[in-house]
LOFI-17965 format. One record per residue (C-alpha): x, y, z; residue in one letter. Coordinates in steps of 0.05 Angstrom, whole numbers, plus 5000, padded with zeros to 4 digits. Layout:
<rs>
XYZA ...
</rs>
This chain:
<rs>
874256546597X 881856626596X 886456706654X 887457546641X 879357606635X 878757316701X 884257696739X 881358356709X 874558146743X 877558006810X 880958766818X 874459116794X 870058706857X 876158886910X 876159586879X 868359646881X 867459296946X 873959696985X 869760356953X 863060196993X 866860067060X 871160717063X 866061107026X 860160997067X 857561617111X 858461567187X 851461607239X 852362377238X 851262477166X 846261907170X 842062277219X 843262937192X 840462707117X 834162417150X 832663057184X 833263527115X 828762927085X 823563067146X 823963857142X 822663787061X 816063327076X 813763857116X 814264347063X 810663947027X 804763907079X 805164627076X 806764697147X 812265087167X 818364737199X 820064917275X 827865247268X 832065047322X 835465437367X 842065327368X 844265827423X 841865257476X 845664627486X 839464217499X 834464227434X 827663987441X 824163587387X 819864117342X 812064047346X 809363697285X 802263747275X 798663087268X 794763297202X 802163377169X 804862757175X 798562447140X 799462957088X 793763417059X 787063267089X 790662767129X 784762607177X 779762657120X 782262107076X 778761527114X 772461517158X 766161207164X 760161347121X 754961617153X 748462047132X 744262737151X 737562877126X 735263487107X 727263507095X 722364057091X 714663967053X 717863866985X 724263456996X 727562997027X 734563047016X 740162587042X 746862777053X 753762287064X 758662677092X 764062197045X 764362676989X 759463097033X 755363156979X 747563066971X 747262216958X 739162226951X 733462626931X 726562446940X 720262866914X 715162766959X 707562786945X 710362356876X 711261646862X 713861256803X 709260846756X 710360336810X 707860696865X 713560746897X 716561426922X 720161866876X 727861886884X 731162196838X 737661856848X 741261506905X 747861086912X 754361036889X 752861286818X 752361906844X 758562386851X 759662996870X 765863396890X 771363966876X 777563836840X 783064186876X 790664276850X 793664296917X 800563986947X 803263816872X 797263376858X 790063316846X 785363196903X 777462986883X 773463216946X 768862576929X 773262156953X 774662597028X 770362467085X 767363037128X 764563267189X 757763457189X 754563977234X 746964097236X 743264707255X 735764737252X 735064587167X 742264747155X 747964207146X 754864447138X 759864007112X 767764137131X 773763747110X 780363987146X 786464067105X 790164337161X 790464847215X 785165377196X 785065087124X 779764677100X 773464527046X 766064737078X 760264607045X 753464907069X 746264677050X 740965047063X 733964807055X 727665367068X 721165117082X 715964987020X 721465116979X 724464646916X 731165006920X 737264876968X 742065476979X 749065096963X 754865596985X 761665326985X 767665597026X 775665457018X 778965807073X 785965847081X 787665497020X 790166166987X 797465896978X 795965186969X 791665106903X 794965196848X 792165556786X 786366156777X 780665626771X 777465116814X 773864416775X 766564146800X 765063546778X 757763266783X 756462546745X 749262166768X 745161666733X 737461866727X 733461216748X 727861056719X 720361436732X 714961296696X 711360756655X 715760806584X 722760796591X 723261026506X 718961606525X 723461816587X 729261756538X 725562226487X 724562706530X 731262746578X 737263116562X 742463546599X 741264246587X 745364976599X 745065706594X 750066176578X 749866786619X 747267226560X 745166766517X 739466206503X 737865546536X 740264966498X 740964176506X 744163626484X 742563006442X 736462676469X 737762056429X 745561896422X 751361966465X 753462616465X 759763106490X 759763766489X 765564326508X 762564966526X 766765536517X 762566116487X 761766466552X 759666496623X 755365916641X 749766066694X 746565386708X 746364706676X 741764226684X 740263476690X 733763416668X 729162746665X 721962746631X 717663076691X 723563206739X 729463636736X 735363666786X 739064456770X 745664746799X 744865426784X 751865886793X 750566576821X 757766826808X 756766406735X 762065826712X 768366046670X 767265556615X 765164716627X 762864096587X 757263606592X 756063016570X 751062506562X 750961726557X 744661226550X 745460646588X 744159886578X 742759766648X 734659616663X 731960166707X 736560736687X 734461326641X 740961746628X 747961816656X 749862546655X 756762876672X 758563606686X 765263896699X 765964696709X 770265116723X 768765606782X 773966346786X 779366306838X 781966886862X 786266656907X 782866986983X 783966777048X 775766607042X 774166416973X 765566346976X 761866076919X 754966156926X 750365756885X 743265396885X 740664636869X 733764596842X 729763916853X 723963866827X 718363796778X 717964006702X 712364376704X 712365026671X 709365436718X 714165146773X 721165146728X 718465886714X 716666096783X 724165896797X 727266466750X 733866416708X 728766176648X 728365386678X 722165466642X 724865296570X 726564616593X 719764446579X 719664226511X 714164676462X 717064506399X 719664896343X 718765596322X 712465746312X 710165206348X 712765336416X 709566096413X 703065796397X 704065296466X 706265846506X 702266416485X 695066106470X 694765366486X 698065386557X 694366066583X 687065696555X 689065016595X 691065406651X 684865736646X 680465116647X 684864776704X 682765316745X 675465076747X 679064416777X 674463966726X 677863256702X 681963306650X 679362936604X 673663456600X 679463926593X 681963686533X 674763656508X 673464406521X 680164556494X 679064196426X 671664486421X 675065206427X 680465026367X 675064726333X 671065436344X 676265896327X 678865416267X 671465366231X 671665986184X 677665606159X 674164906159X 668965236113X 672265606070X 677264916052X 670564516042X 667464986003X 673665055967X 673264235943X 666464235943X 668164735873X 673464315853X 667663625848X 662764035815X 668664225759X 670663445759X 666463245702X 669463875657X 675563725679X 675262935647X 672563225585X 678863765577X 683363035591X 679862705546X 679963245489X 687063405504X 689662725509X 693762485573X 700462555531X 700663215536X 700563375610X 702463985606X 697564405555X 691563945602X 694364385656X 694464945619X 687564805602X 684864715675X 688165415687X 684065725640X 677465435665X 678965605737X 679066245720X 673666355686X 670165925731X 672766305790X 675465775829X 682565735868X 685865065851X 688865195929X 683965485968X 683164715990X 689864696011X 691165356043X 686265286102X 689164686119X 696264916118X 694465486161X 691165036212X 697064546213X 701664956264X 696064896318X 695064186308X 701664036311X 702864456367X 699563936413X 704163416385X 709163816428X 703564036485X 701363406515X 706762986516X 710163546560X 705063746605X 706463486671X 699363556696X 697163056657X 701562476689X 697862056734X 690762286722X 686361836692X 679761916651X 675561236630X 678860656614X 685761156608X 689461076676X 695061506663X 693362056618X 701862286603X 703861546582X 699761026530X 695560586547X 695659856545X 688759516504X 692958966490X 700358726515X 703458226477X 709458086520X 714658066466X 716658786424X 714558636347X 716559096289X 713559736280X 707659726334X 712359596395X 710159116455X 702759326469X 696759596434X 693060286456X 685960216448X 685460996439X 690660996389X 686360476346X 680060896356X 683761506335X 686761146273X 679560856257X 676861586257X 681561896216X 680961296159X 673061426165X 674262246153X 679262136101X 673761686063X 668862226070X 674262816048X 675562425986X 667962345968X 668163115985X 673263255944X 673062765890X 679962445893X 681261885848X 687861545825X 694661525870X 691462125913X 685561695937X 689761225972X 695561605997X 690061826050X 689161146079X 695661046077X 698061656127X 693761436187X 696360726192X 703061046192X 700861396249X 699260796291X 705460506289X 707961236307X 703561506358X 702560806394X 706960976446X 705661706463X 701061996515X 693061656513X 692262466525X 695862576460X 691262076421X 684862236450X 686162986438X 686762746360X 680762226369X 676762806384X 679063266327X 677462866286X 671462716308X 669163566314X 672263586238X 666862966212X 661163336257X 663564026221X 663763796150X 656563436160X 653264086183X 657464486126X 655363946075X 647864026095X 649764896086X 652364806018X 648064575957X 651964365898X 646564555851X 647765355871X 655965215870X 654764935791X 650065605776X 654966045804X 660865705767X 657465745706X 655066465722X 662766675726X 663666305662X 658566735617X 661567275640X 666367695591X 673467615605X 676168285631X 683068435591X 685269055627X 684868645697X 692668645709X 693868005733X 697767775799X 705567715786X 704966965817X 699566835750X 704267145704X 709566725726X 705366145721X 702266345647X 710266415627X 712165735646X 706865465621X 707665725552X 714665565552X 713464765580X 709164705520X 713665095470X 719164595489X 714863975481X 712864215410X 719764315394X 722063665415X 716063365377X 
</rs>
């Protein structure tokens, strides 16, 4: 560094250090910048500043309230935890007033799988609270503590912001009832939040119930309703995040297999999302989060009244409760879900009213299907029982014909169906029509809540599988146990699909494809409800007993002498045939013309 470098250096540190010594302010100005600094915190606070009077030569110190200086819910930001039950015949609900939200919910008169009691969910995972744009930031009511006040089965939550401002919450619990009247009440807060809409946030994790943690996941989802529009859900096998933004919302649920917990919005949410996560921790079924959005208008007493619903999933219950709760319950698809509500449910009502076992409930129940299902039974074994006396004729056409040709051997069996009278279908169309109700019960019984915990035989719990054999490690397709009424309804259905093909006469590729369906099905249905398999372990035991009595009806010897009655007879020309034959005849003709021309 030269010697002009260095001089230039030395002024500018006298000059800088001369400026902070004649520059700096005096005590007056000092004391006069910290007061404007005080009075502009208060604003803040929303509390209004004391003016002084400066007419008198002695000023007193303005009164600054206590809450202020803390800032906004200044005495509600720390605490102690503490806890107030709320209980009635139904519930037992616990309350922490950090948050002063509901921490616990017990169902009493259930337990788990384990026996123990039935809580829906407790701890920390649970959160619950109002997001609130006040004092330039964002304040999560979760996180405030309040004071709680108790009157007879009433708890009301408060949080103060300030003088006559604060956050109430009031829970009100009636006696034998599932549902807690939730209002909540922002008073004074009319020029402190910011914006025309107010966030709720609820996030819990569902613990685990009963004795299948896959089936609990099947079955659990969150689930909504629009205002004026349908019930809906979410993924019941993925992660899943959903904005909803069509309408209104009127109540969302969380709900588990058998158990439910509801908020349900009397004044309806603007608009929200939900969202569901599976998670990899042992014990817990689903993590669901909500956030809505509930109207702000702005009031001196802003009330939002709504309702939480705790409880079970049975359908009478959910629909006793109103707001259509009752389409939680899972029915299945359209038609199915008509034939559940409309026919199966009101019959299994009707037998639970005699209070028998239900075991002997699903027996009655299948015997009536069985009943009302036989005309078609008959007519489908009647229909094959045709078909095996045409089998020899049938060869003979194949054999003349030659099996290069496939299509002129069709064209051939068409011909002596009709003039044997026969419908190539009328096998098959019995059976479709029976397939909605028997796969209507794939939906029913898994669902029904009043089959978990009752037992019948060897079955202990009639809404979950059960265990012949545990092997104590999870192998491929069967899983980590064995259900002894799943084998005996696999075993069944192999010996009726033996008996259909000797019925029938099925030979080739369609011989085996019937064995090959029920041992699909134990790998499938090894898991679900012993009520589910035993329902099918009897069908198929009423179909056998059904087809033995129609075999001993139906003599071959008359089918053969009526087909070959029908056969002498002289073909009527001026019969107009069906459009659906015509079509057929055309293509037909024009499948063979095509083969002749590429010949």
């Amino acid at each position: 560094m030269d010697r002009n470098t260095f001089t230039g250096l030395f002024l500018i540190m006298i000059i800088l250090a001369g400026s902070f010594y004649f520059l700096k302010p005096n005590e007056a100005e000092v004391k006069k910048a910290k007061e404007i600094e005080h009075l502009d915190s208060l604003k803040k606070a929303g509390v209004s500043p004391i003016q002084k009077d400066t007419t008198k030569t002695a000023v007193a110190n303005p009164a600054v309230d206590s809450l202020a200086l803390k800032g906004p819910f200044g005495t509600a930001i720390t605490g102690t935890e503490s806890s107030t039950v709320l209980e009635n015949e139904n519930l037992l609900i616990t309350l922490s007033n950090k948050g002063g939200k509901i921490s616990s919910v017990e169902i009493k008169g259930q337990k788990t799988f384990a026996g123990k009691p039935l809580v829906l969910f407790a701890g920390n995972e649970n959160k619950f609270g109002l997001s609130l744009n006040a004092a330039g930031k964002v304040i999560n009511t979760n996180d405030l503590y309040f004071t709680p006040t108790k009157t007879g089965n009433t708890v009301t939550m408060r949080a103060n912001y300030g003088a006559n401002a604060y956050v109430e919450y009031v829970y009100d619990l009636k006696a034998l009832s599932n549902k807690v009247a939730f209002n909540i009440n922002l008073v004074g807060l009319q020029q402190v939040i910011a914006g025309n809409n107010v966030g709720l946030n609820w996030q819990t994790t569902l613990l685990q119930q009963e004795k299948s943690i896959e089936s609990e996941h099947r079955y659990s989802a969150p689930y909504y309703k629009y205002l004026d529009g349908d019930v809906n859900h979410l993924s019941v096998s993925k992660d899943e995040k959903e904005e909803l933004s069509k309408g209104k919302i009127q109540w969302f649920s969380f709900k588990q297999h058998f158990f439910s917990a509801s908020l349900i919005a009397k004044q309806a949410f603007e608009k929200g999302s939900l969202e569901v996560k599976i998670p990899t921790a042992p014990g817990q079924v689903k993590f669901y989060d909500a956030n809505m959005q509930l109207p702000y208008a702005h009031t001196a007493n802003q009330v939002y009244e709504l309702e939480f619903y705790f409880g079970t999933n049975k359908f009478s219950a959910l629909k006793a409760q109103g707001y259509d709760l009752d389409q939680q319950v899972d029915m299945g698809y359209w038609p199915l879900k008509y034939i559940n509500r409309f026919i199966v449910l009101p019959v299994f009502n009707f037998l639970n009213s005699f209070g028998w076992n239900y075991g002997l409930i699903i027996l009655v129940l299948t015997i009536l299907l069985k009943v009302a299902l036989s005309p078609l039974t008959y007519k489908s074994y009647l229909s094959m029982a045709k078909m095996r006396v045409l089998k020899p004729e049938m060869d003979e056409i194949k054999a003349k014909v030659g099996e290069d040709n496939p299509t002129l051997v069709q064209q051939e069996y068409l011909k002596l169906y009709k003039k044997a009278g026969v419908n190539p279908l009328g096998g098959c169309l019995p059976m479709v029509l029976q397939l909605p109700l028997v796969m209507a019960f794939f939906f029913f019984f898994p669902n029904l809540f009043e089959l978990r915990g009752e037992s019948f035989l060897w079955m202990k719990d009639l809404s979950t599988y059960d265990e012949f054999i545990r092997f104590g490690v999870k192998l491929p397709f069967i899983g980590d146990h064995l259900s002894l009424m799943c084998v005996l309804m696999t075993v069944s259905t192999l010996i009726m699909t033996y008996f259909n093909n000797q019925v029938s006469g099925a030979t080739g590729q369609m011989k085996y494809i019937g064995y090959i369906m029920p041992i699909i099905f134990l790998g499938v249905l090894n898991s679900y409800p012993a009520g589910l398999n035993y329902y099918y372990f009897l069908a198929n035991l009423m179909t056998f007993g059904q087809q033995f009595l129609i075999r001993k009806m139906v003599d071959d010897d008359k089918i053969h002498a009526l087909i070959q009655q029908n056969k002498a007879r002289p073909a009527d020309e001026k019969k107009k045939k069906s459009k659906f034959q015509q079509r057929l005849d055309d293509y037909m003709r024009q499948q063979q013309q095509q083969q002749q021309t590429k010949k």
